[in-house]
N, C-alpha and C positions, 0 to 999 in steps of 0.2 A: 511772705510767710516763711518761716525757717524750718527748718528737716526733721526739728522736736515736733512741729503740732500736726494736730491727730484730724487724721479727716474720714468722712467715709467712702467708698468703693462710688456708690450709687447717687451721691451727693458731689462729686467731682465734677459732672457735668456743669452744674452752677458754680463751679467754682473758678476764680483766673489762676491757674499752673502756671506759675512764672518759671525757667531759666533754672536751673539747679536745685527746682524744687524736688523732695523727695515723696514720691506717691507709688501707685502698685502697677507698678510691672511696663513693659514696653509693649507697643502694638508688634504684630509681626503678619505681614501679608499672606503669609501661607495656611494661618489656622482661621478656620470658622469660628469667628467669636459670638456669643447670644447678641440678639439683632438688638434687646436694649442696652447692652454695653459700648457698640459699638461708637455711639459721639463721646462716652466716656474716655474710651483709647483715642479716637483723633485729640481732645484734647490733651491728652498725656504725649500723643506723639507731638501735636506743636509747640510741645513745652523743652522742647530742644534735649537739655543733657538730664535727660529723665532717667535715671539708675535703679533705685532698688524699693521695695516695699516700703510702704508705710510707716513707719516707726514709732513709738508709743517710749516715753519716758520713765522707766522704773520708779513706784513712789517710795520705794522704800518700808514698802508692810510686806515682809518676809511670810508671813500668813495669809494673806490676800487672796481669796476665789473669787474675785469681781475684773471686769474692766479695771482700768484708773480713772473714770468716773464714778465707780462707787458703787453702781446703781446694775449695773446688768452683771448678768452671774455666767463664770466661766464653764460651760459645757462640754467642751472637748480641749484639746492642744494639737496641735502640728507642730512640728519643730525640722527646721532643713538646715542646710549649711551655704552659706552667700557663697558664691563658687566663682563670683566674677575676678578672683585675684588668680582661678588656679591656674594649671598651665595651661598653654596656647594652645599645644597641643589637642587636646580633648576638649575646647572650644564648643565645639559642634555640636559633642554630646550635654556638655553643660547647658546651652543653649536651647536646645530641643528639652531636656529638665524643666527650664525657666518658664518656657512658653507649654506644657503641660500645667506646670503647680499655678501658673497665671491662669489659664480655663479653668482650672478648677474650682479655686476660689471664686471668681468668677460666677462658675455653674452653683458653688454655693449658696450666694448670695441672691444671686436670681430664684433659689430654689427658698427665701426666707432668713437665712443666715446672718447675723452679724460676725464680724471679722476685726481685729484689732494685731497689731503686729510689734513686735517688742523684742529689742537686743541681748542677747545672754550678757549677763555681768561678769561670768567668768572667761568665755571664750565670745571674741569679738566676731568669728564668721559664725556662729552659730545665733539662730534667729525663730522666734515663737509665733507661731499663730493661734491668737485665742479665738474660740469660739464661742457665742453666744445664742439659744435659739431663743425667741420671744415669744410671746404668750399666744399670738394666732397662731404661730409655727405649731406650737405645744401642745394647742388642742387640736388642731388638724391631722399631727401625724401621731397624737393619744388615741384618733378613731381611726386611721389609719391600722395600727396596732394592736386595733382592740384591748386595750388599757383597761383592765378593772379599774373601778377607782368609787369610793366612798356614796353611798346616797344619803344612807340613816344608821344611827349609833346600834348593835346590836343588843336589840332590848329582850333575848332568850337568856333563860339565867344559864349559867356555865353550870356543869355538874359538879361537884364538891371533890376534891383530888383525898383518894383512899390514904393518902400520906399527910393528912392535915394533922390529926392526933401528933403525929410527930413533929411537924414545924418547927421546933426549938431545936432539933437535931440535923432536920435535914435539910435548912435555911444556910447550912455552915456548907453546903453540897452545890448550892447553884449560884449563881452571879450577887453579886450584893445589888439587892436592889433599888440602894438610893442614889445608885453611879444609872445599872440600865433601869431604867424604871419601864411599867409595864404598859403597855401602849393600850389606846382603845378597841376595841371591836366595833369594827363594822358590816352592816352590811353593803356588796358593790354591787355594779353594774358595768358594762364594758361602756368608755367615755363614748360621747355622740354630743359634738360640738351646738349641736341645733337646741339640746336638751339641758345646758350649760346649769341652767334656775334649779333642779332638780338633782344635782349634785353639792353635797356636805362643801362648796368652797370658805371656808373659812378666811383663809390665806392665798391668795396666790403665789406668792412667794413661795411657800412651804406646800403647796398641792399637790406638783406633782417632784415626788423626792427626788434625791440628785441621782438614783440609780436609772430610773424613768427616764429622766433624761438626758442621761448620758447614753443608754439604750437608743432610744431616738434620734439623737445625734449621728452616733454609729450607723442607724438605719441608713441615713439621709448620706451621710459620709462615702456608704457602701456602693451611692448609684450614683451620684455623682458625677456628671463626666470630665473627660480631661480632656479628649481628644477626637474630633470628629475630620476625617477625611473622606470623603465621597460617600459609600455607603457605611462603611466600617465605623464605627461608634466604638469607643473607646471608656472605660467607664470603672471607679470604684476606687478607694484608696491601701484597697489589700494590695493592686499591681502596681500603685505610685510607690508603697513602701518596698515592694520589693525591687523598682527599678530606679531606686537609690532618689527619687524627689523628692520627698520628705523623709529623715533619717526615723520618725517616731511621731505616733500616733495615741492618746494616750487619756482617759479622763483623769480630773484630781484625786488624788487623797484629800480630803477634809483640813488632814492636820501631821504633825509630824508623829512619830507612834508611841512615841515617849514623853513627848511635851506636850501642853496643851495648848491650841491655839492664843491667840491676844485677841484677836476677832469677837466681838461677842455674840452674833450671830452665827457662830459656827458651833454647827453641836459635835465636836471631837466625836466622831464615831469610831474613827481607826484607833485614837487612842483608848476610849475606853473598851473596845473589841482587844487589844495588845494585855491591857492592864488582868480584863477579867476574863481571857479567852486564851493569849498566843504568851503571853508569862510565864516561866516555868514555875511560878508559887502558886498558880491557877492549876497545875494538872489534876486535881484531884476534882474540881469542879465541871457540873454540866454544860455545858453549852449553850450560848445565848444565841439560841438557831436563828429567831426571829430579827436579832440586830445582824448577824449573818448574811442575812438573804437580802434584808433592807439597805446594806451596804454596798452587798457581792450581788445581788440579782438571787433568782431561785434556783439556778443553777448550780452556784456554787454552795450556796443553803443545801440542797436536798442531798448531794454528795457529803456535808459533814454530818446531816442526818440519817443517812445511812449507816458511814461511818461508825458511827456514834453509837447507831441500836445494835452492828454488829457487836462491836465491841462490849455492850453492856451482855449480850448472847452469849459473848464466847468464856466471858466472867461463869456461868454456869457451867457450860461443856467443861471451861479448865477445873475445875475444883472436882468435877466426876473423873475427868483422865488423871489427875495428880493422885487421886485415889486408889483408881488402879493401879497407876506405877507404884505408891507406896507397898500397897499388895502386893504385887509382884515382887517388889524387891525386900520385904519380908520373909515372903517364903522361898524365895531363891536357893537358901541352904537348908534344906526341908523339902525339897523336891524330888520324888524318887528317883528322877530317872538323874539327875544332876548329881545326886550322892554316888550313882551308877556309875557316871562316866567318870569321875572325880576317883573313886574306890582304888586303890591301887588290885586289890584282887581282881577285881572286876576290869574298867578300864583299862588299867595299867598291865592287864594280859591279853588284850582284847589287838589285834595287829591289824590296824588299815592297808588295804591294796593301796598302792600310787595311785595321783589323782594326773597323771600326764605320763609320756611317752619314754620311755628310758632315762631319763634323767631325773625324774623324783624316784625318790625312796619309799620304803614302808614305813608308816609311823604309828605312836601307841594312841589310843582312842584318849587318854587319861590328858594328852597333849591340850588337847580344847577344851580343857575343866572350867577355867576361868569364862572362854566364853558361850559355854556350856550355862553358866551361872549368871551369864547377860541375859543369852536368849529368855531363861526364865522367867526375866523381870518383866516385858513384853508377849510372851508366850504362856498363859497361863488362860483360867477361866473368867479369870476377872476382864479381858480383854474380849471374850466374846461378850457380856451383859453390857461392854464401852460400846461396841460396835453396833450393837441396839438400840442403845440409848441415842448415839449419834443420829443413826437414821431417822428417829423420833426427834429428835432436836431441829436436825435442818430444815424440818416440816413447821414446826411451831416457829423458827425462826423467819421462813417465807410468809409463812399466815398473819404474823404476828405485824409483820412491816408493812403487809399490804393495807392492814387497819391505821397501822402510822402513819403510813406515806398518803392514807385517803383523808386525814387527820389536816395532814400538810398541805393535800390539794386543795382544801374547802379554806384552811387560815390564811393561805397565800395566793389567793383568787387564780389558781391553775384548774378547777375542775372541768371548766369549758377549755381548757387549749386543746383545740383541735389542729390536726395536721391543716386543715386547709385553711385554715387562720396564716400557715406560716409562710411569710415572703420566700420567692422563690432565691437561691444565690446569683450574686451578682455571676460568677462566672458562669453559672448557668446562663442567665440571659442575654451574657454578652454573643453565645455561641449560638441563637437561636434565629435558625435564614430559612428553616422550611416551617408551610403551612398546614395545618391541619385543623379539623373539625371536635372541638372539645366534644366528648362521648356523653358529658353530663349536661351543659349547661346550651350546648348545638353552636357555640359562639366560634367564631374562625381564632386561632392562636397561631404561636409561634414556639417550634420546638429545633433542639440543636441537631436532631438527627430524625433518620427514619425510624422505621420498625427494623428492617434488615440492618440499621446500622448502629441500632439499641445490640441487636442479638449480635452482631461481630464483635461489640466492645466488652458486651459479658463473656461472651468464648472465650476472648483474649486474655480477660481477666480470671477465667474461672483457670484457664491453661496455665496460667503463670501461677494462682496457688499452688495447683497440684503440684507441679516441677518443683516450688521450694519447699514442700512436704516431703516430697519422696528425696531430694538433697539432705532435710534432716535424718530421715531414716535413714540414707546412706552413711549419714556422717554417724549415727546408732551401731550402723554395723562394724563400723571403723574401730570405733569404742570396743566393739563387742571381741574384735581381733584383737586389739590389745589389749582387753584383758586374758584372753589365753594364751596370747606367748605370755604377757608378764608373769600370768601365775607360772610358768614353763621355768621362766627367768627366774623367778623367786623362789618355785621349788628348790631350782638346782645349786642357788646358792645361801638362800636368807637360811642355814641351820645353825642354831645354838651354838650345836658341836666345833663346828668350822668356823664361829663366827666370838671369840670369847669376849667384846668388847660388847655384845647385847645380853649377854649374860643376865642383867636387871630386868631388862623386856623381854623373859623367855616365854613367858606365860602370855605375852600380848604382841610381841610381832610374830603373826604369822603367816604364810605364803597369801592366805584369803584374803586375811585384813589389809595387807597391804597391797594387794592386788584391787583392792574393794575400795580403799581410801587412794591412792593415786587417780585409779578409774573415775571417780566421783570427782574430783578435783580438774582434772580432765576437760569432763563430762561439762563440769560449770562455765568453764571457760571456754569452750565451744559455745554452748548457750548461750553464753553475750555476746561473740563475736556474730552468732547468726541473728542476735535480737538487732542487733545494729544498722546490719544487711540488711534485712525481711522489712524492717520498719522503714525503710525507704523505698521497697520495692510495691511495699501496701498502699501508700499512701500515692504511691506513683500511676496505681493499675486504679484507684479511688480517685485520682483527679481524671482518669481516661474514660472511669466511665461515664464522669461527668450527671453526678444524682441531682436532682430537680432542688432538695431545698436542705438546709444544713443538718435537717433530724435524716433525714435519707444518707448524707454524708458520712454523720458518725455511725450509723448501724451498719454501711455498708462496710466501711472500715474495722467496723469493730469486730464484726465474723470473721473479715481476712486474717485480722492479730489475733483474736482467741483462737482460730483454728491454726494457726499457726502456732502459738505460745502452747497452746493443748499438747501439742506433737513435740515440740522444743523441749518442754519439761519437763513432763509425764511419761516420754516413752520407756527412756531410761528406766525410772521405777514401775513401770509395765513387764521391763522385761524381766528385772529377776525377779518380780512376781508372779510372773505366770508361765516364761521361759526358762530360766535359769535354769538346770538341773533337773528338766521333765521329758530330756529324750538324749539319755547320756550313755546308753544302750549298759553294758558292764564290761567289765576288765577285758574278760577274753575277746570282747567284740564290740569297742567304743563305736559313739557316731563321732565324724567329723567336720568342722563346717570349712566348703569350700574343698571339702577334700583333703583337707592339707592341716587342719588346726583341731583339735580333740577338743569338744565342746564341755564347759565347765563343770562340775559338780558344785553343790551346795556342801555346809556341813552339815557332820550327822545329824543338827539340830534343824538342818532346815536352810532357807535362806531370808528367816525375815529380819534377823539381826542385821543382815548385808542392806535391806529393802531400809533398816532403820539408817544405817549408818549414811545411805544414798541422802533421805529424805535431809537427814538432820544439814549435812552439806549444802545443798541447795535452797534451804529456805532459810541458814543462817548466812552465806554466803549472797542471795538474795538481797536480805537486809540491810547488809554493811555497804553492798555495792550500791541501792537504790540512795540511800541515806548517804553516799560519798554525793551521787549525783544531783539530790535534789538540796542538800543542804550546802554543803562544802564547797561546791563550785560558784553557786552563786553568791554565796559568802564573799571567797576567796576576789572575785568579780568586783564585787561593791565595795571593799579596800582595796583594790587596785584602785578603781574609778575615783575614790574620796581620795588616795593618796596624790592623785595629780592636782585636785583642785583644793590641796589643804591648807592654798595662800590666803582664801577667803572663808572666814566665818559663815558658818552655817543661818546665821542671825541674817544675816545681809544677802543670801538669795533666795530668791521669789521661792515659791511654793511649787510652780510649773517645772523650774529650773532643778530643783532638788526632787522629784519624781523623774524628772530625764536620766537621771544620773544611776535610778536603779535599773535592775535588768527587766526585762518585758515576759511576761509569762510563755511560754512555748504555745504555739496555736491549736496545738493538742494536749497543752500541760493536763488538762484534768482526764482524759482520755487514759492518760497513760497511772494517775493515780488509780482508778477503778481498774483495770488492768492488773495492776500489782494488787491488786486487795482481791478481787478477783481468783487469780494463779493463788493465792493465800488462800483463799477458801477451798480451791480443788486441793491443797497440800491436807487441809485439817479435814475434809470429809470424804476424799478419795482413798486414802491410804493410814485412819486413824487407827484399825483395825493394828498396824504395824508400829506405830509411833504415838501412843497415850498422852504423851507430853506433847504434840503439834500444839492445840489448841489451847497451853498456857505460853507456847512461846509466840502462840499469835498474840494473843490478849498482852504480850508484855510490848510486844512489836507496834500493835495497834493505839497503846497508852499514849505511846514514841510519837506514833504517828501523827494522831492530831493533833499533838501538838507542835511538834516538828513544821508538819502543814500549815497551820495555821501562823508560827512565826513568820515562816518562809515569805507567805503572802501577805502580809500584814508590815512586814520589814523589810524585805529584800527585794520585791516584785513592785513594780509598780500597779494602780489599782487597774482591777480586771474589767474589760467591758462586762455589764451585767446581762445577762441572756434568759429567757423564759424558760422553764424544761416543767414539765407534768409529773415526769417522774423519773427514774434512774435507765430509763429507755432500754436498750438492748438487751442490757445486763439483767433487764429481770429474767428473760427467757431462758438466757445463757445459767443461770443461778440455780434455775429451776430442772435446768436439763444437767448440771450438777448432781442436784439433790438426787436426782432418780439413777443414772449412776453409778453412785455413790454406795448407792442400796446393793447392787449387785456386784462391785469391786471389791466391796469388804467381805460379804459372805464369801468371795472365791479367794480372799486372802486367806481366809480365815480355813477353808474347804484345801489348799491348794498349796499354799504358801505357810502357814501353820504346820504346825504336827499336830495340834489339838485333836481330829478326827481318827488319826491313827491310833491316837492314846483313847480315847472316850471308846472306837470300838476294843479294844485291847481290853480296857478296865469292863465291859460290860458283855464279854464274849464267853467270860470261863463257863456260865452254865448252860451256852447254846452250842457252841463250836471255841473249846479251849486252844487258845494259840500260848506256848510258852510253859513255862511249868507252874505258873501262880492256881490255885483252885479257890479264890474267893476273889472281890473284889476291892484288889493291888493293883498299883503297878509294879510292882517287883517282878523285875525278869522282864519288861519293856525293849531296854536299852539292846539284848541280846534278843529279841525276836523280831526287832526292827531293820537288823544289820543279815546281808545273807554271806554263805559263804564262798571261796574260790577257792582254786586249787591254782597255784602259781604254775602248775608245770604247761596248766590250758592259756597261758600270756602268747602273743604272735608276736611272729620275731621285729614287729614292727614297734608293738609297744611292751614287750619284755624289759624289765629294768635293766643295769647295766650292773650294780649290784646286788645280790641278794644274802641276806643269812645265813647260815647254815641249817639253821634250828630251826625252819619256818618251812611248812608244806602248805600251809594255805592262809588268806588274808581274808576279810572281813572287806565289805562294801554296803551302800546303803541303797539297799531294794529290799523288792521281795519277793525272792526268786527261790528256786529248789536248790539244794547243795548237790555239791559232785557226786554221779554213784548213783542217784536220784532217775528214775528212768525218765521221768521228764527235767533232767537239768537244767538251771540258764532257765528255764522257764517261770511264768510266772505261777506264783503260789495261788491255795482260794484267797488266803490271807489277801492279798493285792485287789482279789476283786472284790469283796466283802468290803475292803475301804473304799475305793473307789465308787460301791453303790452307796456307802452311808454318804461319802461328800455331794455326791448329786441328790440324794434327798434332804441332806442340810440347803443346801443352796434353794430348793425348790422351795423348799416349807419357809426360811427365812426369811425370802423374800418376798414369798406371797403375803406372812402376817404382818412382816413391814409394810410391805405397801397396803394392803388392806387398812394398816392402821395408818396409813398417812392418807387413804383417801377421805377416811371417818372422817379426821381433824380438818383437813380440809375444805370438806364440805358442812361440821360444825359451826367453826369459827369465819363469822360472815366476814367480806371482806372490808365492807365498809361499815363504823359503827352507828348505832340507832339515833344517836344524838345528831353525828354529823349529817344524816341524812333528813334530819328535821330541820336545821339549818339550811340545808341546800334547799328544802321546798321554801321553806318561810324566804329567803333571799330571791327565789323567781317569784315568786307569788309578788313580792315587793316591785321589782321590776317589770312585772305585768303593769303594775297599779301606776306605775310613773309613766308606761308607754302609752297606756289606757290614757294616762289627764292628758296627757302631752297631746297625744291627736286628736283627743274632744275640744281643747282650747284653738288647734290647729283647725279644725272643721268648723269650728264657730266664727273665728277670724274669716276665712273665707265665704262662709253666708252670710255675712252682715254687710258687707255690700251690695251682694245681691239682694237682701232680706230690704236693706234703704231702696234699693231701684226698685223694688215693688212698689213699696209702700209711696214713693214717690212718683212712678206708673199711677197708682189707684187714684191719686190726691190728683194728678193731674186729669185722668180720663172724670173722675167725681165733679171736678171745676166746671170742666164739656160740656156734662152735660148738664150742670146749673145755667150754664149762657145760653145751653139751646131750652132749657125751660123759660128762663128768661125772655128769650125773644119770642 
C-alpha cells in the first residue's frame, strides 16, 4: 500500500502495515493507551519505519465539507504542525506533543469519532485532522445534551404582525426573502435516542443542523483525554491548544462570505448571512436573528438580539435628547442669567476672587460669556422633563426585552435550559480528588475542593478585587492632583494678556477648559492602561476559583470586570459631579487636599459643562479605541496572513485550509462586546441629565456596531463554536441595577451638579422670602445674588495674590455667604439653606414618582406574552402525548411475552387435564 491511501485508526488491526507505510502515530511504552487500541499500536510498531499520520489526498473541491469519500460530513478540524524535522534540541518536548495528540485521537475514536488526516497545500509541515461524528454518535450525545429537536409542524396560527397594512413599505427593512426564506415551526422535544419514530426525521443528513453538531463535537472534543499517568488523568482540547499540540481547533464556515459555494448541497449560510446581514448596503435592514443563531448557536443569536432591541430603544431616547439640545441651544441667547454674565454692565463689572494661591489673578465674570452660553444649552428645563423621561425609558426598555427575549426562548427551544442541564467544565473536573455526599440527589461525587477551601479561593478572590478598586481610586486621586496644580499652572500662565498668539481662542481657552480637557484625556488613558491590567488579573482570580460549569464562569467574571469597569469609568464623572466644587471652603479660608493642594472650584455656572466635556471624551474616545481593536487589528491580521500565502489561488485550497488562515475569536470575545454596550448604557442613563446628546451618539455608535460585529465574524473570524445561552445571563441583573441608579444619579445631578434648583427657588421666592431685587417672577438679578462678596484685605498670607489692582476692594465668589461688615460674615445665608432643603425634597419626590412609576410598568407589562405562553402548554401537552405512546407500546411489548406464557401455561395445564379425564 502507498502513503496516499486512507485507512482507518480502528480498522488497522486487520490490516498488514508494511515497512514505510504511512499510518497514525508510533506506539510508545510510557503512555497508557485504551486496552482496544493497543494490537492496533503493536501492529504499527512492527511495521518498522512507521512516521507520521494518516494522509488523505486533496481532491481538489476547494468547497468541500465532506471527507474525500464524499459521503461523511466534516464536523470539527484540528490542525498541528509535523515537528519531526524541528530541531533536535527540543526533541523531547516535540515528542511528548506527538504521543499526547496520538492518545487523543485515539480517545476520540474510541469515544465514536471518525478521523481523516490530510496535508496543507500551502505549507507542507502543517497538517488537518478532519473530524466526523456518525449518526449513533449524534443521537447519543443529542440526549446527552438535551437537544430540542422537531416532533410536529406547529399547527397554532401565528398572530397577524400590527405592520402588515404596511408590507409594501416595510419589506424594503428586512432581509429579502427569496435569498433567507422563512423557515417552519415546530413544535420540539429534548432528543431521547430510544423515542427516535416520534421525531419529525425527515432527513438525516439535514436533522440535526451543522451548529448541533459542531456543538457536540466540541462537547465530546472538551473530555476527551490525552494523557493518563497513574492517577492523574489528563483530559480536553482547550490545554492541547494551549500547550502548542494542535495549533487550532475550529468548525467549518459553510462557504466563502462573498462566493457561493460549487457544492450543491451547501446551503451558503455565511454567505447569505454576509450579503443580507454583515454588508454595508444591508445597514439599514433588520436582522436575520433566526439564520443568526442557526449558524452561530443561541449564543451569539441572543447577543445580536439584544443588540439590536437596544439600539431600535435608543432610536427613541435620541430623538427626545436631540430635542432638548435643540432647546437648549435655542434659547441659549435668551437666557437671563447668560445675557447677565455676557452684559458688559453687568458681567463686565462684576470682579472674581482668584481661584488658586497667589499666582492666579482677579478676573471679570463677562470672561466665561461663551461658556456661559454652553452651559445653557445642557442646563436648562428641558433637561430636567429628559431626565424623567429617561428614567421612564430604561424601565419600558427592561420590560419590553423581557417579552422579547421570552419571545426568543420559546422560537429557539431555550425555555427549559436549566442550569443543571449544563455539563460541568473540563477544568473543573480535571481538578476534582475529593468526595463528597451530593445534598440533592444523596449520590457520592467528586469535587476539586472542600468547603474551607471553596471559602480561601473566594477570600483571595474577593481581596484582590478590592485592592485593584481602591488602586483605581488611587489612580482618581492622582488625576484629581493634577488637575489642581494644572489649573495652578494654567492660571498663572494661559492669560490672553501675556499670551498674544491665542488671541482667536480668548473666549475658549481657559484655565478650566483646559485644565478639564487634558485631565479627561489623562483620565482615558489611564483607563485603558488599567482595563488591560485588571482584565488579566480577573480572569486569573476566575480560573482560581475554579466555578463548577461555564454559566457560573462567565457570571463570576462578569461581576469582577463590571465592578471593576463601574470604578474605572464612572468615577471620574462621579467626582465632578458630586465632588468638584462642594467643599471649597471661600477665599479667606480655602480647604485643601492633602494639605498642600487648594481644592478646585467649578464655574460660576456650575460644573456640568466640565461633567459634559469628561463624558463626551470617554465614550468618543471609547469608540475609536474599541473599533481600532475589534476591527483594524484583525483586519490588519488577515493581510498579513493572505500576504504570505499569495502564491496560491484561493480557488485551489480546501475550505478547512482557508478558515485556518483567519484569526480565532478571543475566548471571551463576546464577553467583552456586552461589556462595552454595557459601560454604554451606564454613559446614556447614568449621567444623561448632563449630556442630552449621549443617547444619539449611542444610537449612531450602535448602527456601527452591528454591523462592524457582524462583518468582523462573518469575514475575519473563523466560525465560532455554537453554545446554548437562555438569555443575556448576568447582564440582565447588572442592567437592572443600572436602571435603579440611574434614577437617583440624575435627580442629584440635576439637585447638586445643576444650577437648575438655585434658579427655580430664586424665580419662585419673591413673594415668600425675596432674595435680590426682582419683585415678580424673573430672573433678573440671579447672576448677582448667586455670587457672594469678599473683602481682599481678609486673603491669608498664604493665598493672598501676588498682584492686585489698585481699584479693587472686594471680589465676588460663588456661594452663598453674608458679605463683610455682616455680623455673621463668611457665613452661610438662609438663602443657602432654603436651596439646600428644596434639592433634598426635589431628589425625594423625584425619585419616589419615578420609581413608583417604574414599579406600575413593571408589574403592568407581563413579562412573558399570552401567545408564547399557549405555545409553551400546547408543546408540553404534545410531549406528554409522545411519552404517554412511547411507554404504552413500551409496557405492551413487555407483557406479551408474559401475556403468551400464560396462555400457553393454560393450554398446557387444559391438555392435563384432558389426559387425566381421558384415563
Amino acid at each position: 500500500m502507498s502513503n496516499n491511501d486512507i485507512f482507518e485508526l480502528d480498522s488497522l488491526c486487520e490490516a498488514d502495515a508494511l515497512e514505510g507505510d504511512t499510518v497514525l502515530g508510533m506506539i510508545d511504552e510510557d503512555v497508557v493507551y485504551p486496552e482496544e487500541f493497543l494490537p492496533t499500536y503493536h501492529i504499527i510498531k512492527e511495521g518498522a519505519t512507521v512516521k507520521k499520520a494518516l494522509l488523505a489526498e486533496f481532491n481538489d473541491k476547494p468547497d468541500s465539507l465532506f471527507f474525500n469519500d464524499g459521503v461523511r460530513r466534516i464536523d470539527f478540524i484540528l490542525a498541528y504542525e509535523d515537528e519531526d524535522k524541528k530541531d533536535f534540541e527540543k526533541r523531547h518536548t516535540f515528542q511528548r506533543r506527538k504521543r499526547r495528540r496520538e492518545y487523543f485521537e485515539a480517545s476520540l475514536m474510541k469515544m465514536g469519532m471518525e478521523l481523516e488526516a490530510i496535508k496543507s497545500v500551502v505549507d507542507e509541515n502543517l497538517l488537518f485532522v478532519k473530524v466526523h461524528m456518525p449518526w449513533d454518535v449524534l443521537c447519543t450525545y443529542a440526549e446527552v445534551l438535551h437537544i430540542k429537536l422537531p416532533i410536529q409542524p406547529n399547527d397554532l396560527s401565528s398572530r397577524p404582525s400590527p405592520w402588515r397594512f404596511f408590507s409594501c413599505i416595510t419589506k424594503h427593512f428586512y432581509p429579502n426573502e427569496a435569498l433567507i426564506t422563512k423557515e417552519t415551526e415546530f413544535f420540539t422535544a429534548p432528543f431521547e435516542k430510544d423515542r427516535l419514530d416520534y421525531f419529525y426525521v425527515r432527513d438525516r443528513d439535514v436533522f440535526f443542523t451543522s451548529s448541533m453538531r459542531s456543538r457536540m463535537a466540541y462537547y465530546i472534543l472538551s473530555r476527551a483525554p490525552y494523557e493518563i499517568r497513574g492517577n492523574s488523568k489528563k483530559f480536553g482540547i482547550t490545554k492541547l491548544l494551549d500547550g502548542g499540540v494542535y495549533k487550532a481547533a475550529y468548525p467549518l464556515h459553510d462557504s466563502r462570505f462573498n462566493v457561493k459555494s460549487q457544492e450543491e448541497s451547501c446551503p451558503n449560510e455565511r454567505f447569505l448571512l454576509y450579503e443580507e446581514w454583515a454588508h454595508p448596503k444591508s445597514f439599514y435592514k433588520m436582522q436575520p436573528l433566526n439564520l443568526i443563531r442557526k449558524y452561530y448557536g443561541e449564543k451569539i443569536g441572543i447577543y445580536f438580539a439584544w443588540l439590536g432591541f437596544y439600539t431600535i430603544m435608543l432610536a427613541l431616547a435620541a430623538v427626545v435628547g436631540l430635542g432638548c439640545f435643540i432647546y437648549g441651544y435655542r434659547t441659549r441667547d435668551t437666557s437671563t442669567w447668560s445675557i447677565e454674565v455676557c452684559d458688559p454692565d453687568i458681567g463686565g463689572n462684576i470682579v472674581m476672587c482668584p481661584q488658586c494661591d497667589k499666582e492666579c489673578k482677579y478676573w471679570r465674570l463677562n470672561s466665561t460669556c461663551e461658556a456661559s452660553k454652553k452651559l445653557c444649552i445642557f442646563d436648562n428645563f428641558g433637561t430636567l422633563v429628559f431626565a424623567v423621561f429617561m428614567s421612564i425609558w430604561v424601565t419600558l426598555f427592561l420590560e419590553f426585552w423581557k417579552r422579547y427575549q421570552a419571545e426568543l426562548e420559546y422560537t429557539w427551544d431555550t425555555v427549559e435550559f436549566l442550569e443543571q442541564e449544563e455539563p460541568p467544565r473540563p477544568e473543573y473536573e480535571a481538578k476534582c480528588i475529593y468526595e463528597r455526599k451530593n445534598p440533592i440527589t444523596g449520590v457520592k461525587e467528586t469535587v476539586p475542593y472542600t468547603a474551607c477551601g471553596r471559602c480561601l479561593r473566594l477570600s483571595i478572590g474577593i481581596g484582590t478585587v478590592l485592592f485593584w478598586i481602591l488602586l483605581i481610586l488611587a489612580s482618581i486621586v492622582a488625576i484629581i492632583v493634577y488637575r489642581l496644580a494644572a489649573f495652578f499652572a494654567f492660571s498663572a500662565k494661559l492669560r490672553v494678556q501675556d499670551l498674544k498668539e491665542l488671541e482667536p481662542l480668548k473666549e475658549y481657552v481657559t484655565p478650566q477648559m483646559a485644565t478639564s480637557v487634558t485631565a479627561s484625556l489623562i483620565n482615558f488613558v489611564v483607563i485603558m492602561i488599567l482595563n488591560v491590567l485588571y482584565e488579566r488579573v480577573a480572569i486569573w482570580i476566575t480560573d482560581f476559583e475554579l466555578p463548577r460549569t461555564k454559566t457560573d464562569y462567565e457570571n463570576s467574571l462578569t461581576l469582577k470586570m463590571f465592578l471593576f469597569q463601574f470604578v474605572n469609568y464612572y468615577s471620574s464623572c462621579f467626582y465632578i459631579a458630586f465632588a468638584k466644587g462642594k467643599a471649597v471652603g471661600y477665599p479667606g479660608d480655602p480647604v485643601y487636599l492633602l494639605g498642600k493642594y487648594r481644592n478646585e472650584e467649578c464655574d460660576p455656572g456650575g460644573c456640568l459643562i466640565e461633567l459634559t466635556t469628561q463624558l463626551s471624551i470617554i465614550m468618543g474616545g471609547k469608540a475609536i479605541w474599541n473599533n481600532i481593536q475589534e476591527v483594524l487589528l484583525p483586519w490588519v491580521k488577515n493581510l498579513i496572513s493572505r500576504f504570505y500565502t499569495r502564491g496560491r489561488s484561493e480557488k485551489v485550497i480546501p475550505r478547512w485550509e482557508q478558515d485556518y488562515r483567519l484569526q480565532s475569536l478571543p475566548k471571551l470575545g463576546l464577553f467583552y462586546e456586552y461589556l462595552e454596550m454595557v459601560i454604554q448604557f451606564g454613559f446614556v442613563t447614568l449621567f444623561v441629565a448632563s449630556f442630552p446628546l449621549a443617547p444619539i451618539l449611542a444610537l449612531v455608535n450602535n448602527l456601527f456596531e452591528i454591523r462592524v460585529d457582524a462583518w468582523k465574524i462573518t469575514t475575519q473570524f473563523r466560525r465560532i463554536v455554537p453554545e446554548k445561552a437562555q438569555d443575556i445571563g448576568a447582564w440582565q441583573p447588572i442592567l437592572q441595577g443600572v436602571a435603579i441608579l440611574a434614577v437617583a444619579t440624575n435627580a442629584m445631578i440635576i439637585a447638586f451638579t445643576s444650577d437648575m434648583i438655585p434658579r427655580l427657588v430664586y424665580y419662585w421666592s419673591f413673594s415668600v422670602y425675596p432674595y435680590g431685587d426682582h419683585l415678580n417672577n424673573t430672573m433678573q438679578g440671579y447672576i448677582n445674588s448667586s455670587l457672594s462678596i469678599f473683602n481682599i484685605n481678609d486673603f491669608s498670607n498664604h493665598s493672598k495674590p501676588l498682584k492686585t489692582p489698585y481699584n479693587i476692594t472686594t471680589c465676588r465668589y460663588r456661594d452663598f455667604r453674608y458679605a463683610p461688615g455682616h455680623p455673621k460674615q463668611y457665613e452661610y445665608t438662609i438663602y443657602y439653606w432654603h436651596v439646600i432643603a428644596a434639592k433634598m425634597a426635589f431628589i425625594i419626590v423625584l425619585e419616589h414618582i419615578v420609581y413608583m412609576t417604574k414599579f406600575i410598568l413593571a408589574y403592568v407589562i407581563p413579562d412573558v406574552p399570552y401567545a408564547v405562553k399557549e405555545q409553551i402548554k400546547r408543546e408540553k401537552y404534545l410531549t406528554q402525548v409522545v411519552l404517554h405512546e412511547t411507554n404504552l407500546k413500551l409496557v405492551t411489548k413487555r407483557r406479551k411475552p408474559i401475556d403468551d406464557g400464560i396462555v400457553k401455561f393454560a393450554e398446557v395445564n387444559l391438555i392435563g387435564e384432558e389426559m387425566d379425564f381421558d384415563d
